[in-house]
Every structure is written in structure tokens, then in C-alpha cells.
PDB file of N, CA, C and O in Angstrom:
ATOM      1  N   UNK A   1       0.837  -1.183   0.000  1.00  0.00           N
ATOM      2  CA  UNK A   1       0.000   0.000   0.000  1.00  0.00           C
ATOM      3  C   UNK A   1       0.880   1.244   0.000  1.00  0.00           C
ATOM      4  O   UNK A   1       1.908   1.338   0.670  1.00  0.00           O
ATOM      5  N   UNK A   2       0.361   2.263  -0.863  1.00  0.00           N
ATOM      6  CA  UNK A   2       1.234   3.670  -0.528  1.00  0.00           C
ATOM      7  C   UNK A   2      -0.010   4.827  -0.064  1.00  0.00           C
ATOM      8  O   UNK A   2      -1.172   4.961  -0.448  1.00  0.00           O
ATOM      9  N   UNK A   3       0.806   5.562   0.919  1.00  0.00           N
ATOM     10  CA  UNK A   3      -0.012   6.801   1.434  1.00  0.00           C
ATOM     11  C   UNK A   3       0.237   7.891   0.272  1.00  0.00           C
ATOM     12  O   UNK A   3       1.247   8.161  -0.378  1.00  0.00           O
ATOM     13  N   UNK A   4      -1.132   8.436   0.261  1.00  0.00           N
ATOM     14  CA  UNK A   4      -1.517   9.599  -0.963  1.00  0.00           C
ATOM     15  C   UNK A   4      -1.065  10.779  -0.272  1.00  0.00           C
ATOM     16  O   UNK A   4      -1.564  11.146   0.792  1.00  0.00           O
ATOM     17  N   UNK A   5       0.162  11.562  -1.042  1.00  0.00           N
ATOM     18  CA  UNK A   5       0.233  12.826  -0.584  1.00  0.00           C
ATOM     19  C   UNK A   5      -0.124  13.724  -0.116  1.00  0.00           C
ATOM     20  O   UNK A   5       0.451  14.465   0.681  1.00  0.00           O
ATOM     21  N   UNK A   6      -1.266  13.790  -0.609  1.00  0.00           N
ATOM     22  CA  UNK A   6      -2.659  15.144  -0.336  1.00  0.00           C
ATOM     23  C   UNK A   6      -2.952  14.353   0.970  1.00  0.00           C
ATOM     24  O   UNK A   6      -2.065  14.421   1.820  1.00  0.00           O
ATOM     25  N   UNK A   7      -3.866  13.740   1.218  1.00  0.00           N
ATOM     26  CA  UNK A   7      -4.509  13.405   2.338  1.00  0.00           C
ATOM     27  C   UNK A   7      -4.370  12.245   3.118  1.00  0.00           C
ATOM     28  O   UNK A   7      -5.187  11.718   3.872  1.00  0.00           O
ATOM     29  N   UNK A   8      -3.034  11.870   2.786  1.00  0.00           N
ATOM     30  CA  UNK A   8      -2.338  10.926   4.087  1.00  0.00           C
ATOM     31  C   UNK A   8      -3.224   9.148   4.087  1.00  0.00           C
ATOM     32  O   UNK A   8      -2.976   8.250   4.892  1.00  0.00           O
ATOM     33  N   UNK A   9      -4.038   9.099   3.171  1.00  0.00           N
ATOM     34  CA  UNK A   9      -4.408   8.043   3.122  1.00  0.00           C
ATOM     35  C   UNK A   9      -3.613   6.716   3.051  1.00  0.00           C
ATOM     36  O   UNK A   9      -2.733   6.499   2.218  1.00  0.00           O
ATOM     37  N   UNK A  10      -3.920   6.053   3.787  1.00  0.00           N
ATOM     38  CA  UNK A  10      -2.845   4.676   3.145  1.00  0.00           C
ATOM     39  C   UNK A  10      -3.772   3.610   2.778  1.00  0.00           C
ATOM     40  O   UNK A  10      -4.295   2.913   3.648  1.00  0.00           O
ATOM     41  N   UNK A  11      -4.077   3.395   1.124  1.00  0.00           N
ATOM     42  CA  UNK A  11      -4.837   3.263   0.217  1.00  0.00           C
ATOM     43  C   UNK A  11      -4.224   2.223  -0.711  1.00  0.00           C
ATOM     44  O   UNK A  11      -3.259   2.494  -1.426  1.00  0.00           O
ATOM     45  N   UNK A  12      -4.945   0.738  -0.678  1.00  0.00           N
ATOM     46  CA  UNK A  12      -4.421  -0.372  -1.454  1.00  0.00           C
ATOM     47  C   UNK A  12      -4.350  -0.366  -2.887  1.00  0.00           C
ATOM     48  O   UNK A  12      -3.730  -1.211  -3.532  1.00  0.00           O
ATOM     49  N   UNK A  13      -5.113   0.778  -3.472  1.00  0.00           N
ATOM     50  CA  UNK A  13      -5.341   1.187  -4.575  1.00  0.00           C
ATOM     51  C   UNK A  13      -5.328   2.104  -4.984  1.00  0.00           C
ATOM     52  O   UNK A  13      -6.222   2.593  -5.674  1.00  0.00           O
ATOM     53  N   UNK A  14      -3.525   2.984  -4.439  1.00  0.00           N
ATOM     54  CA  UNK A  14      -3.067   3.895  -4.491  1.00  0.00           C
ATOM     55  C   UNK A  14      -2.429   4.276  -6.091  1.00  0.00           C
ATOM     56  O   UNK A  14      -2.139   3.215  -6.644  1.00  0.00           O
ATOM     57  N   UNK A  15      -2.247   5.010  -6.635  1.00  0.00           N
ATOM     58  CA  UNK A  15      -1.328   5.038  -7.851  1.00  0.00           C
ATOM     59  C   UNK A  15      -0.453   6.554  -7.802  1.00  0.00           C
ATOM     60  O   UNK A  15      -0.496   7.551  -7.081  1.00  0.00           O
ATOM     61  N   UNK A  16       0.552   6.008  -9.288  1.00  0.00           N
ATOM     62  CA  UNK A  16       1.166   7.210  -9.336  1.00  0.00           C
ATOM     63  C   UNK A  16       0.751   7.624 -10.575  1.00  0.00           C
ATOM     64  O   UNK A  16       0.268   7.059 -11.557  1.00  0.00           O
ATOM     65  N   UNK A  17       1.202   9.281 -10.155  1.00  0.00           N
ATOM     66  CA  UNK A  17       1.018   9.706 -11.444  1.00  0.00           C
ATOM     67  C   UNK A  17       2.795  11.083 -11.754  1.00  0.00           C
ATOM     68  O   UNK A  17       3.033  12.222 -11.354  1.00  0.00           O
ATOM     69  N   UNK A  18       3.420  10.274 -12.460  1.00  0.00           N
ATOM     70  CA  UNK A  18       4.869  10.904 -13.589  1.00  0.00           C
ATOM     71  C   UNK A  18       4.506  12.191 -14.234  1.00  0.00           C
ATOM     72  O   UNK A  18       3.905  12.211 -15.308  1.00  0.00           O
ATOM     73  N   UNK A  19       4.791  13.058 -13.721  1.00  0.00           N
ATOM     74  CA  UNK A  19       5.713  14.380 -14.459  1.00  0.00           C
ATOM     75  C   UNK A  19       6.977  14.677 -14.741  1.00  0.00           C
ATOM     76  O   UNK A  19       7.982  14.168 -14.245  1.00  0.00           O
ATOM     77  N   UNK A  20       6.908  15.509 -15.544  1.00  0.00           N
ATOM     78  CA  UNK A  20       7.938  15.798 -16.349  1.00  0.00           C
ATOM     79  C   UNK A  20       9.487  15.429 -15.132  1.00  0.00           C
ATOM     80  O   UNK A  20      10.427  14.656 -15.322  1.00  0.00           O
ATOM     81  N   UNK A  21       9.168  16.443 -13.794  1.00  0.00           N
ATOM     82  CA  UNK A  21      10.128  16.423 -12.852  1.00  0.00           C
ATOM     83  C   UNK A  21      10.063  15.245 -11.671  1.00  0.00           C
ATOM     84  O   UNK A  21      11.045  14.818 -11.064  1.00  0.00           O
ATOM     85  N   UNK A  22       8.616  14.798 -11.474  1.00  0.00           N
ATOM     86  CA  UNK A  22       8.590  14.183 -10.055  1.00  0.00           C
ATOM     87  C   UNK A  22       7.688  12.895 -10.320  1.00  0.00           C
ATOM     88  O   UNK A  22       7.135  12.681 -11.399  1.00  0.00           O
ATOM     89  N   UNK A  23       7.624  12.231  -9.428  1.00  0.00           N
ATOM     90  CA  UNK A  23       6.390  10.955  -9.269  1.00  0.00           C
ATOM     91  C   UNK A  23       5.575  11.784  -8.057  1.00  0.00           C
ATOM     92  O   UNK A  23       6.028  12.378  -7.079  1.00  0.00           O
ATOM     93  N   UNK A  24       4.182  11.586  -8.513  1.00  0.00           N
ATOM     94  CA  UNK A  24       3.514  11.800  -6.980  1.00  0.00           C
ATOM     95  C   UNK A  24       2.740  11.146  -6.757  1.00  0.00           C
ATOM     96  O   UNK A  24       1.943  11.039  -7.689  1.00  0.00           O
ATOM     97  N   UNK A  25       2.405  10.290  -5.487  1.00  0.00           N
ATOM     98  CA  UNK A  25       1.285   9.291  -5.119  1.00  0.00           C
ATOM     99  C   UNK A  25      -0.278   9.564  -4.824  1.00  0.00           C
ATOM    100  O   UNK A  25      -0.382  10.280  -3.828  1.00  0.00           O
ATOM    101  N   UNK A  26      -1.090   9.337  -5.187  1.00  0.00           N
ATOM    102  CA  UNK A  26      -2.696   9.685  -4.731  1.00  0.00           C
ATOM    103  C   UNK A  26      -3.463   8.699  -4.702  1.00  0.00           C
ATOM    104  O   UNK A  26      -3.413   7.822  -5.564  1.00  0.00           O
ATOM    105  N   UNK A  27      -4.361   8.681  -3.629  1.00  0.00           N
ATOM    106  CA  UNK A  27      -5.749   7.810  -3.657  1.00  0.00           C
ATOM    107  C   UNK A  27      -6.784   8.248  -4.210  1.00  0.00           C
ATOM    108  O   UNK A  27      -7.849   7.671  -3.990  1.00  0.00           O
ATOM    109  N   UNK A  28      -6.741   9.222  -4.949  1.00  0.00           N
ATOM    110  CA  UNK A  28      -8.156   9.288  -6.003  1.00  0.00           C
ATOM    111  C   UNK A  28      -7.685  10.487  -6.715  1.00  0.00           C
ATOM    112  O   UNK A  28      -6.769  11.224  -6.348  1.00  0.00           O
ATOM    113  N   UNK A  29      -8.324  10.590  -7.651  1.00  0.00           N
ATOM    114  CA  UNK A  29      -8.619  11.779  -8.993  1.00  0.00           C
ATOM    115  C   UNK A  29      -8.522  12.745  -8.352  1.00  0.00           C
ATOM    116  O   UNK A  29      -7.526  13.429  -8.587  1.00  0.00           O
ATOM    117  N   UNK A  30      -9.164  13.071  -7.635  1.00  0.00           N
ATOM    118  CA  UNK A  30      -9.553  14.416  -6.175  1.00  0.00           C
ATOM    119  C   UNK A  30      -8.314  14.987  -6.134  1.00  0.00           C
ATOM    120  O   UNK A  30      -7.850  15.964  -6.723  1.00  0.00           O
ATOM    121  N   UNK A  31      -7.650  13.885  -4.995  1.00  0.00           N
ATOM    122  CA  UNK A  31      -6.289  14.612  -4.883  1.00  0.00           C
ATOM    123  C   UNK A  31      -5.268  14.814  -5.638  1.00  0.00           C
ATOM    124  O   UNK A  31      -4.416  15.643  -5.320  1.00  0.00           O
ATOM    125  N   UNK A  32      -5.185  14.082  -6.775  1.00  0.00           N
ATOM    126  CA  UNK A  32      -4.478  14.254  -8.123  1.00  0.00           C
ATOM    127  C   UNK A  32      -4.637  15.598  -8.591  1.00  0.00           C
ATOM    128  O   UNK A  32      -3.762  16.201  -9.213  1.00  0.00           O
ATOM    129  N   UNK A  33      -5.804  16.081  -8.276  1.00  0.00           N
ATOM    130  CA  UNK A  33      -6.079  17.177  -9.115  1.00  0.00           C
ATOM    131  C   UNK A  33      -5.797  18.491  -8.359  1.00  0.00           C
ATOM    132  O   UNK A  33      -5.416  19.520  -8.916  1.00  0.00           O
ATOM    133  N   UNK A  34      -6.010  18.364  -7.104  1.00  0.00           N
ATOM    134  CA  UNK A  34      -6.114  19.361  -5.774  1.00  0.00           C
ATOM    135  C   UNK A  34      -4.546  19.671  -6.071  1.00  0.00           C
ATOM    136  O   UNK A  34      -4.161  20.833  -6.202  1.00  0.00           O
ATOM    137  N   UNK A  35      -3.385  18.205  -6.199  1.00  0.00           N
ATOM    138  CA  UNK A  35      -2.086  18.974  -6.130  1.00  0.00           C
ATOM    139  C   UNK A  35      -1.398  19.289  -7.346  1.00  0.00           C
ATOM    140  O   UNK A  35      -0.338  19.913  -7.315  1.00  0.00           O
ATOM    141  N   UNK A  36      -2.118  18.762  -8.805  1.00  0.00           N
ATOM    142  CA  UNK A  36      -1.311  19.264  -9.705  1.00  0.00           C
ATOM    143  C   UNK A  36      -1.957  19.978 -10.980  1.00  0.00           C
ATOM    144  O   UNK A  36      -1.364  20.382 -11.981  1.00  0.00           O
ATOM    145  N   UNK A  37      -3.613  20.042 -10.632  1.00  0.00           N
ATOM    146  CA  UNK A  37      -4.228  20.724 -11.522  1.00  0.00           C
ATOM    147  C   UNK A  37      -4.323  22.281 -11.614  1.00  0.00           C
ATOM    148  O   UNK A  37      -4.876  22.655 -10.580  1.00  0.00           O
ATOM    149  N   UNK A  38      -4.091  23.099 -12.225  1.00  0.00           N
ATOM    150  CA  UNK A  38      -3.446  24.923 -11.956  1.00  0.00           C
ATOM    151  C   UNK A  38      -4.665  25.731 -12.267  1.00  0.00           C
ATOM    152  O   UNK A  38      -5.455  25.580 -13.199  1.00  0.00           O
ATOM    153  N   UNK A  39      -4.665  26.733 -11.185  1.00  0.00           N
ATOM    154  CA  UNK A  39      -5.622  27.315 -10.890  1.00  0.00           C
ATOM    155  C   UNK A  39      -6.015  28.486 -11.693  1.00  0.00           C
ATOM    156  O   UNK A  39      -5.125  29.336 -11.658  1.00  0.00           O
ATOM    157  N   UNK A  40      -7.173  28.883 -12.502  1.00  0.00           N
ATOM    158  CA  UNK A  40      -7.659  29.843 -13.045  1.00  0.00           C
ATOM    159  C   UNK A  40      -7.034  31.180 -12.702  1.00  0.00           C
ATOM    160  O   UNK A  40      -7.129  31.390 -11.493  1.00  0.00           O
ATOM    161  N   UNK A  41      -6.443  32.126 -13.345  1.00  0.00           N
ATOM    162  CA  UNK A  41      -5.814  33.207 -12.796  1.00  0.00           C
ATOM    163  C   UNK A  41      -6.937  34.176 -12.511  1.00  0.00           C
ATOM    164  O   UNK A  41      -6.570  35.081 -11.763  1.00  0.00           O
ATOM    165  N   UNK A  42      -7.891  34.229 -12.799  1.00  0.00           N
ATOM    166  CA  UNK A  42      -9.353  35.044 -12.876  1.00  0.00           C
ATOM    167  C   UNK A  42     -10.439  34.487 -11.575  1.00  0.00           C
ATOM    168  O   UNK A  42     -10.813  35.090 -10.569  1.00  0.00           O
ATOM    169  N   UNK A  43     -10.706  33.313 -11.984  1.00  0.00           N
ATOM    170  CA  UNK A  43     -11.913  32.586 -11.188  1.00  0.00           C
ATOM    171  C   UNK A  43     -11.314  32.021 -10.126  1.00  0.00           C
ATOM    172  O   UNK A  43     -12.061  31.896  -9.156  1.00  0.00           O
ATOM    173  N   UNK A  44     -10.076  31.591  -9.970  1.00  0.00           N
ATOM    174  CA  UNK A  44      -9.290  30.853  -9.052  1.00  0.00           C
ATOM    175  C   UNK A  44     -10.084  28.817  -8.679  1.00  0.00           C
ATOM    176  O   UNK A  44      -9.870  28.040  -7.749  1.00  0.00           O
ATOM    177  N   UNK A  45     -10.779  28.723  -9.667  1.00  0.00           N
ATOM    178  CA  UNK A  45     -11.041  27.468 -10.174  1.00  0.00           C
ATOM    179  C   UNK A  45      -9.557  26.254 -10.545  1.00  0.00           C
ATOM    180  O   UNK A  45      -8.469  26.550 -11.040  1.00  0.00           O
ATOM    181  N   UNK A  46      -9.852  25.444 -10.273  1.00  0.00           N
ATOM    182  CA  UNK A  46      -8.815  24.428 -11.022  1.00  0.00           C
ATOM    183  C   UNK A  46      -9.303  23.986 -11.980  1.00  0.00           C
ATOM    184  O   UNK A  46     -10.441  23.598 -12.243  1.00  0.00           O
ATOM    185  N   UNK A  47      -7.788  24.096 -12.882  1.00  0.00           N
ATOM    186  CA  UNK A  47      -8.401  24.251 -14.419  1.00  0.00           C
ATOM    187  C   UNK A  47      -8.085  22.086 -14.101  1.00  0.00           C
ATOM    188  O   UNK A  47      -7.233  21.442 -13.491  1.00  0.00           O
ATOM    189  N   UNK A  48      -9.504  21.669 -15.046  1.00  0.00           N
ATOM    190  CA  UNK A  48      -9.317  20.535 -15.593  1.00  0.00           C
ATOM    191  C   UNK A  48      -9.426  19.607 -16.838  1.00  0.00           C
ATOM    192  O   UNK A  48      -9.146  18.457 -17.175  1.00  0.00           O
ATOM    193  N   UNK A  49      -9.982  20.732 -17.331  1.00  0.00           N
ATOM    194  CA  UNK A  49      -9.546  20.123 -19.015  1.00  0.00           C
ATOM    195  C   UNK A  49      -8.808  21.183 -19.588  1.00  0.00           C
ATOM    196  O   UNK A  49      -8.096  22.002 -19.007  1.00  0.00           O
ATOM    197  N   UNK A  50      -9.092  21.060 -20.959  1.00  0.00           N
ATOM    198  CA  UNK A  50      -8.109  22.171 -21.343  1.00  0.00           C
ATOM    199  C   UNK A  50      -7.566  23.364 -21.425  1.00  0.00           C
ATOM    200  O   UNK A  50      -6.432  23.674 -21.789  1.00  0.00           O
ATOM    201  N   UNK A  51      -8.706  24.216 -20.957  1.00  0.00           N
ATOM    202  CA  UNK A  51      -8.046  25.635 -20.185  1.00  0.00           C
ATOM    203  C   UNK A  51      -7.587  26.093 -21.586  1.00  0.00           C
ATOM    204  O   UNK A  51      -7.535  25.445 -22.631  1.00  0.00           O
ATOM    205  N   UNK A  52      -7.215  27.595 -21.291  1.00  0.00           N
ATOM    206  CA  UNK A  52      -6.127  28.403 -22.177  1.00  0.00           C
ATOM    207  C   UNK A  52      -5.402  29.273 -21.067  1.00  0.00           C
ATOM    208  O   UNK A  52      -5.674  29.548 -19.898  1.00  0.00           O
ATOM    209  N   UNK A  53      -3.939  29.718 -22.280  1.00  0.00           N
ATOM    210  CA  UNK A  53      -2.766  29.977 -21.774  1.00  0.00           C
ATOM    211  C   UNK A  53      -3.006  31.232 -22.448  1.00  0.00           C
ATOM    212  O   UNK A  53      -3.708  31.201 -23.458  1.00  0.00           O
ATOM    213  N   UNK A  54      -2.412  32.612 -21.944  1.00  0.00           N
ATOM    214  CA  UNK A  54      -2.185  33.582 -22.615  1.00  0.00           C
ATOM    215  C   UNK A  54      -0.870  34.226 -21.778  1.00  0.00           C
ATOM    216  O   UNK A  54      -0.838  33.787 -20.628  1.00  0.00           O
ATOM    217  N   UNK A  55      -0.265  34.747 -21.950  1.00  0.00           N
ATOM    218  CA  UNK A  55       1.396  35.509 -21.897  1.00  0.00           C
ATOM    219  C   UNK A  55       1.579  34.553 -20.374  1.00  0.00           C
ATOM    220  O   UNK A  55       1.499  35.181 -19.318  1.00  0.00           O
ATOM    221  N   UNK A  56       1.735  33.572 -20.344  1.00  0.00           N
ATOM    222  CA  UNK A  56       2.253  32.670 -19.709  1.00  0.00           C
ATOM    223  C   UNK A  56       1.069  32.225 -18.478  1.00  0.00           C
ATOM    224  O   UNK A  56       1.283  31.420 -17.571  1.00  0.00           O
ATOM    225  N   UNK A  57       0.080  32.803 -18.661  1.00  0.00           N
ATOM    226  CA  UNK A  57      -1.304  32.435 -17.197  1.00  0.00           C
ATOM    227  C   UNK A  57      -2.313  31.337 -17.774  1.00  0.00           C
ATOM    228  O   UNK A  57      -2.669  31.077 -18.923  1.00  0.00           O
ATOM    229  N   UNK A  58      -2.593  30.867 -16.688  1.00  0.00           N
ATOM    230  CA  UNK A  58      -3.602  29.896 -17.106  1.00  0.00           C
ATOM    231  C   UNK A  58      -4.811  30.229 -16.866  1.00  0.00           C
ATOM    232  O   UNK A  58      -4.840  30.762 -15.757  1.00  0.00           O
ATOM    233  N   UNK A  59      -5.914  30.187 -17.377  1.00  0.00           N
ATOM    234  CA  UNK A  59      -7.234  30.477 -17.399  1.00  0.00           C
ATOM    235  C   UNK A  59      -8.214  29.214 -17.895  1.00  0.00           C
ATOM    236  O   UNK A  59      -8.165  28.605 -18.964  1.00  0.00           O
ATOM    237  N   UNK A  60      -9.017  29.045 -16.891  1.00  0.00           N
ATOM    238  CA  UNK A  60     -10.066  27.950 -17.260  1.00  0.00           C
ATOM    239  C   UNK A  60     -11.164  28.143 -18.498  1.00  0.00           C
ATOM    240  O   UNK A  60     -12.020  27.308 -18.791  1.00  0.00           O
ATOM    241  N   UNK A  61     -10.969  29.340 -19.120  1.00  0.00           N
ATOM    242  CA  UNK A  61     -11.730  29.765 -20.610  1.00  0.00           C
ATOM    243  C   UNK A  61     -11.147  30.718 -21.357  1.00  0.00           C
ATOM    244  O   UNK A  61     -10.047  31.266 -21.290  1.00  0.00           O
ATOM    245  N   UNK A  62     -12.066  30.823 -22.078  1.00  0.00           N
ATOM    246  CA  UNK A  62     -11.534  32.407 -22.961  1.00  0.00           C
ATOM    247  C   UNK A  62     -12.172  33.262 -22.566  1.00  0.00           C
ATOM    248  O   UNK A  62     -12.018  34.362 -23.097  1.00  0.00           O
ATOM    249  N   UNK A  63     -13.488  33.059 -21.102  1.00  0.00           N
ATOM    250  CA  UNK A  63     -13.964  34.636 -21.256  1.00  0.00           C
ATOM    251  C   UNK A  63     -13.374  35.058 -19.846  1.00  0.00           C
ATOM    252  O   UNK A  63     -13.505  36.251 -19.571  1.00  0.00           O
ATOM    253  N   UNK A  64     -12.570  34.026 -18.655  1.00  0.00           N
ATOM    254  CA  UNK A  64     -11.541  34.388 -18.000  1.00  0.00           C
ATOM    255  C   UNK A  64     -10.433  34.858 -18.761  1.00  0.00           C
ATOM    256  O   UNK A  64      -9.814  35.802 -18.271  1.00  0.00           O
ATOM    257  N   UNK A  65     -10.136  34.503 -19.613  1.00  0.00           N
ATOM    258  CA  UNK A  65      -8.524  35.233 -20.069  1.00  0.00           C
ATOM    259  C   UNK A  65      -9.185  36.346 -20.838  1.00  0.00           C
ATOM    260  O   UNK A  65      -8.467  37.340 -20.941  1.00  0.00           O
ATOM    261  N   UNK A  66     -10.192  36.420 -21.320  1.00  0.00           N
ATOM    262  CA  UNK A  66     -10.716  37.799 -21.720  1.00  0.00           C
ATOM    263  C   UNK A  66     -10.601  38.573 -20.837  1.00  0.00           C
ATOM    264  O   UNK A  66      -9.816  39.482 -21.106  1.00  0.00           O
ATOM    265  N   UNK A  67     -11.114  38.626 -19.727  1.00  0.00           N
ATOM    266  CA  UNK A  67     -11.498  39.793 -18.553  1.00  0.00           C
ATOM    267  C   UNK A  67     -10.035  39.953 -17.917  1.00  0.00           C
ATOM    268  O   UNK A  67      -9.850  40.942 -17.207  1.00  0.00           O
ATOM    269  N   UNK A  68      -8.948  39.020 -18.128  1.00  0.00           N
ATOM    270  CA  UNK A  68      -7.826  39.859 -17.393  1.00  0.00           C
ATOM    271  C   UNK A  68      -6.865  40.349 -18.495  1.00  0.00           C
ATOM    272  O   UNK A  68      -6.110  41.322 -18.477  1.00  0.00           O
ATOM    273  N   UNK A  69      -7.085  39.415 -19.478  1.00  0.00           N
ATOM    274  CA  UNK A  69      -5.618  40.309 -20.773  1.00  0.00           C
ATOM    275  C   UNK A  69      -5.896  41.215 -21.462  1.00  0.00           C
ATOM    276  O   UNK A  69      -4.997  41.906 -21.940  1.00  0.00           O
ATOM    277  N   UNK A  70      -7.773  41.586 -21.822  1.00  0.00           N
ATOM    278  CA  UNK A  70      -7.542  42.904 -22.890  1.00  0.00           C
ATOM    279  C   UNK A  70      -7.563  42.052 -23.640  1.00  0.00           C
ATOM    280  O   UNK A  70      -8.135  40.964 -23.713  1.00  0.00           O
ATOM    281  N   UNK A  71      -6.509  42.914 -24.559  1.00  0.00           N
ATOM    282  CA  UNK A  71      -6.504  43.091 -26.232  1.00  0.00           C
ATOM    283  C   UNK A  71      -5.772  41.362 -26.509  1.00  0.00           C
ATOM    284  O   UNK A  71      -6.350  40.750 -27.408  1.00  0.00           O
ATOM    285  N   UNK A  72      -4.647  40.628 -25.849  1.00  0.00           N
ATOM    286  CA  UNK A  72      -4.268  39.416 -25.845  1.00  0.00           C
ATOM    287  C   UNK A  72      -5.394  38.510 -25.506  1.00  0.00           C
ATOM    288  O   UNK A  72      -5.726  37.852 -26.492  1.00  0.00           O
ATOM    289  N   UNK A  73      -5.915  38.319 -24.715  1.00  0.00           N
ATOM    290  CA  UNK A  73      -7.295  37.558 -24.206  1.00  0.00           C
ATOM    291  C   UNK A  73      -8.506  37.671 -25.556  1.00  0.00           C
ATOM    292  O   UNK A  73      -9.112  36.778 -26.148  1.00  0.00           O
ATOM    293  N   UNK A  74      -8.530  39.101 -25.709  1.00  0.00           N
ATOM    294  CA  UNK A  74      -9.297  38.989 -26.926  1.00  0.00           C
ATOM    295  C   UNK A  74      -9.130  38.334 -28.464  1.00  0.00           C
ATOM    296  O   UNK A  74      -9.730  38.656 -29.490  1.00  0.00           O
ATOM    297  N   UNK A  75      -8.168  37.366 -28.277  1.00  0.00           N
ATOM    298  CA  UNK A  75      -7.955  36.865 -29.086  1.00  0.00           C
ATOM    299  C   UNK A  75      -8.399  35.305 -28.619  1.00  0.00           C
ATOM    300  O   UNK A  75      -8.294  34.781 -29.728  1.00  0.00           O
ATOM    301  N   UNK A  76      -8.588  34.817 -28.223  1.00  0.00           N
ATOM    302  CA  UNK A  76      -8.659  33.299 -27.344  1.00  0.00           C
ATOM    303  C   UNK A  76     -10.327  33.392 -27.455  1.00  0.00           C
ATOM    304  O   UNK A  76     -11.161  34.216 -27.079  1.00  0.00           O
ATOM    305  N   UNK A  77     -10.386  31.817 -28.333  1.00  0.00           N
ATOM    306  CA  UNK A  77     -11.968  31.524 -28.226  1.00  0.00           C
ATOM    307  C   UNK A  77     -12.046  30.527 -27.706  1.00  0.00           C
ATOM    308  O   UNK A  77     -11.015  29.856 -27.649  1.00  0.00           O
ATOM    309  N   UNK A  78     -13.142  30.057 -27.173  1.00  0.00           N
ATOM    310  CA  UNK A  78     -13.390  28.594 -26.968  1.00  0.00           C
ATOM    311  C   UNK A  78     -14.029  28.199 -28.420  1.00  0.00           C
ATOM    312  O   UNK A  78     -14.457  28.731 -29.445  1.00  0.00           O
ATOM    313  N   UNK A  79     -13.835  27.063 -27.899  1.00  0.00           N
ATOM    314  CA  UNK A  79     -14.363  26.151 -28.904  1.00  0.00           C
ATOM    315  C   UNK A  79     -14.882  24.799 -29.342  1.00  0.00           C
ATOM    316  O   UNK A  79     -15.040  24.303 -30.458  1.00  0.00           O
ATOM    317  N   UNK A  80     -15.127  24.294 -27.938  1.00  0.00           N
ATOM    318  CA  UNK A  80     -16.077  23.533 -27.644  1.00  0.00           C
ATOM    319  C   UNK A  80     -17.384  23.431 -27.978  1.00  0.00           C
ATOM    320  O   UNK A  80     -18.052  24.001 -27.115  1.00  0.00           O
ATOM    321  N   UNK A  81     -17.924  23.059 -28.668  1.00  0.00           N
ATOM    322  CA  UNK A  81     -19.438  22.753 -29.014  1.00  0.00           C
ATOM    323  C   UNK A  81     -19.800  23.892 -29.761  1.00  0.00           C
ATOM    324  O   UNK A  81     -20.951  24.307 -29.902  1.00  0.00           O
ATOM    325  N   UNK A  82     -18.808  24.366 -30.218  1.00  0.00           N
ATOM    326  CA  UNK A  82     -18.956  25.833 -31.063  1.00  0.00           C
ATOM    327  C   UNK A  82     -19.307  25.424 -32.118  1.00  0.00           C
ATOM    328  O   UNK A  82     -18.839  24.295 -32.265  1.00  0.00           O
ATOM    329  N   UNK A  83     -20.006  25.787 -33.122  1.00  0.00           N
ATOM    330  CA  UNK A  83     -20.567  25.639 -34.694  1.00  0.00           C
ATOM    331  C   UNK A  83     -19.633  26.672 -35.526  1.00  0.00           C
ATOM    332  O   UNK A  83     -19.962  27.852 -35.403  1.00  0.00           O
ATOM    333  N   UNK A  84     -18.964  26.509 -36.023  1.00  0.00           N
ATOM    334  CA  UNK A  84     -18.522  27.085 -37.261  1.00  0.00           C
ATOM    335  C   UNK A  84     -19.980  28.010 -37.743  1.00  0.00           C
ATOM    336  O   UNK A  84     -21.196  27.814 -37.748  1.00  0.00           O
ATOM    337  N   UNK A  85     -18.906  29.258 -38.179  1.00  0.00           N
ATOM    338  CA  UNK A  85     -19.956  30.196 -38.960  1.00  0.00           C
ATOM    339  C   UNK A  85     -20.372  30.110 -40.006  1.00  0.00           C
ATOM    340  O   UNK A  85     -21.177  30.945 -40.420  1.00  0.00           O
TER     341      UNK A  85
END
């Protein structure tokens, strides 16, 4: 068994999950996400799918990176379930 970083669990059905720099151990998605999923620079949400990046910030949409970059943000659409014009 390994204990999950986040919340100290010692969990038979623990796993890891490999980054670029480190291994880190967790007992569920939860805490996987609590320690390595990055937080909305706007909403302060954790971003968990794909998010956008603008001059190096992460934002959980385009109408968060709208409201903090201006004229850079105003470039970033979503595009999820979007219909072509």
C-alpha cells in the first residue's frame, strides 16, 4: 500500500502519477487534481480540461482570459461545441 500525498491516506489502490520532474502518489482523482491541476488566474477554479494559456497564465476559458488580458485575451476563443460560422 502507498499513502496519498494530499490526504495521508494509506490506500491499497493507491497510484502514481509521472511528471515531467517528479512521481507523486494519490488515492483518487480528487487529490491528483487538488495537487497538480493549476488554478484559473481570474476565477481561481482548477483548471481541468483544457483551459487556455495567454502571456504565460492559465485560465479555465476564454472569457476568464478575456477579462484579465484585454486586447491578448481577446484573441482566445473557446471552442467547444462551437458551430462554425
Amino acid at each position: 500500500m502507498a499513502t496519498c500525498e494530499v490526504c495521508g491516506n494509506d490506500y491499497w489502490m493507491s497510484f502514481e502519477v509521472r511528471t515531467v520532474s517528479d512521481t507523486h502518489t494519490f488515492d483518487s482523482f480528487e487529490c491528483a487534481i487538488q495537487k497538480l491541476a493549476p488554478v484559473c488566474e481570474h476565477c481561481e477554479c482548477r483548471i481541468i480540461g483544457h483551459g487556455v494559456e495567454v502571456s504565460g497564465r492559465f485560465f479555465c476559458s476564454a472569457h476568464c482570459a478575456r477579462v484579465v488580458e484585454g486586447e491578448r485575451g481577446a484573441a482566445i476563443k473557446d471552442t467547444v461545441g462551437a458551430r462554425p460560422a
